[in-house]
DRENSE-621024 format. One line per 8 residues: number of its first residue (from 1); their letters; for each residue z, x negated, y negated of C-alpha. Coordinates in pm, 1 decimal. Layout:
<rs>
NUM> a> Z,X,Y  ...
</rs>
This chain:
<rs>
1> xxxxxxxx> -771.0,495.9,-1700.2  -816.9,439.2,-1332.8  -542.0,457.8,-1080.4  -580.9,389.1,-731.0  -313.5,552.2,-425.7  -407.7,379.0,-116.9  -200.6,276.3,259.8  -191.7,-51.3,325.5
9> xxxxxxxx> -456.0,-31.3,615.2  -592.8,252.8,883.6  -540.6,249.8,1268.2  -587.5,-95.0,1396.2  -681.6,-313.5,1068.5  -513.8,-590.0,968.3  -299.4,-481.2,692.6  -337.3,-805.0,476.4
17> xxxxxxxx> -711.7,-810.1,529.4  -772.0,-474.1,441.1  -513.0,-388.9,140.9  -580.3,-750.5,-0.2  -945.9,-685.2,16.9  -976.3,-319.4,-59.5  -773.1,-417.5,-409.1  -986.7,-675.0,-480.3
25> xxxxxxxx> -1281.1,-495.3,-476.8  -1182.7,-220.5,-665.0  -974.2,-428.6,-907.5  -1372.3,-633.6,-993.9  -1480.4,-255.3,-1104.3  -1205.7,-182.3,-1374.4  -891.2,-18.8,-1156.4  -598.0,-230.1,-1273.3
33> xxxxxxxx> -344.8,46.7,-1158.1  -296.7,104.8,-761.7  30.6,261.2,-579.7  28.6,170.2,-275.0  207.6,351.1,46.6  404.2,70.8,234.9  242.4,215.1,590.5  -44.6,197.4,748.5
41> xxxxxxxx> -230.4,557.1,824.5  -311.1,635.9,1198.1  -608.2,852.0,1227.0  -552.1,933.0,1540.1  -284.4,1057.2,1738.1  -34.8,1124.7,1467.1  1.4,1477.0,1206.9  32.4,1432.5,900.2
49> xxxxxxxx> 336.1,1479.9,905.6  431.2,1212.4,1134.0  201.2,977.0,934.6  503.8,987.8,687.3  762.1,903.5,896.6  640.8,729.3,1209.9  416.0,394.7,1106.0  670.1,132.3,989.3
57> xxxxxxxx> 704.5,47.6,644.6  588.2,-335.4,506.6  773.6,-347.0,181.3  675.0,-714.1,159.2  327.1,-683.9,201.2  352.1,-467.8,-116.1  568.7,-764.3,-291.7  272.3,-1040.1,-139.9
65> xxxxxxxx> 25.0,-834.4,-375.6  193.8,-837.5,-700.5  269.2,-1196.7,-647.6  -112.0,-1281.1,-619.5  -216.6,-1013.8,-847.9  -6.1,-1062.2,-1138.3  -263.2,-906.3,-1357.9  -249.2,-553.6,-1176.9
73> xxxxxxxx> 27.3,-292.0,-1202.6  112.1,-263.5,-877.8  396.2,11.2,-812.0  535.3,19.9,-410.0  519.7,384.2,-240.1  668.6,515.6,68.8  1037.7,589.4,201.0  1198.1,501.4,-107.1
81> xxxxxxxx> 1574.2,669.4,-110.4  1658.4,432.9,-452.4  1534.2,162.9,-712.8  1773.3,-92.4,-513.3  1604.7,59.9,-165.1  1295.5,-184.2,-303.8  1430.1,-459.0,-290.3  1608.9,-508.5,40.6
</rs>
């Protein structure tokens, strides 16, 4: 099987545009696994280091693609200190 480990945008796209979108299209060719990172990645400007810490988190972005793609396993990524942590 496929699995997919993506951000939920780059730089200055629009987060539900481009992680909605991006799944989509690789959901039509087979993927039905993706883990998505709750932050966006900046290209430039940050390390990589800082693109692990700095960028905000969007938890509920994460929760908006499950809910419309109830078909997919869809496991949330990023700053996660518990199982509860997920659900705030």
């Amino acid at each position: 099987p496929v699995t997919v480990k993506c951000r939920i945008g780059v730089d200055d796209q629009d987060p539900d545009e481009s992680l909605f979108g991006f799944v989509e299209t690789v959901a039509a060719a087979g993927c039905a696994v993706f883990i998505v990172h709750a932050r966006k990645a900046w290209l430039k400007g940050l390390s990589p280091k800082e693109n692990r810490e700095i960028p905000p988190l969007d938890y509920a972005i994460v929760r908006r693609l499950k809910t419309a793609r109830p078909d997919l396993t869809v496991v949330l990524n990023g700053g996660l200190s518990s199982v509860a942590h997920a659900f705030d």
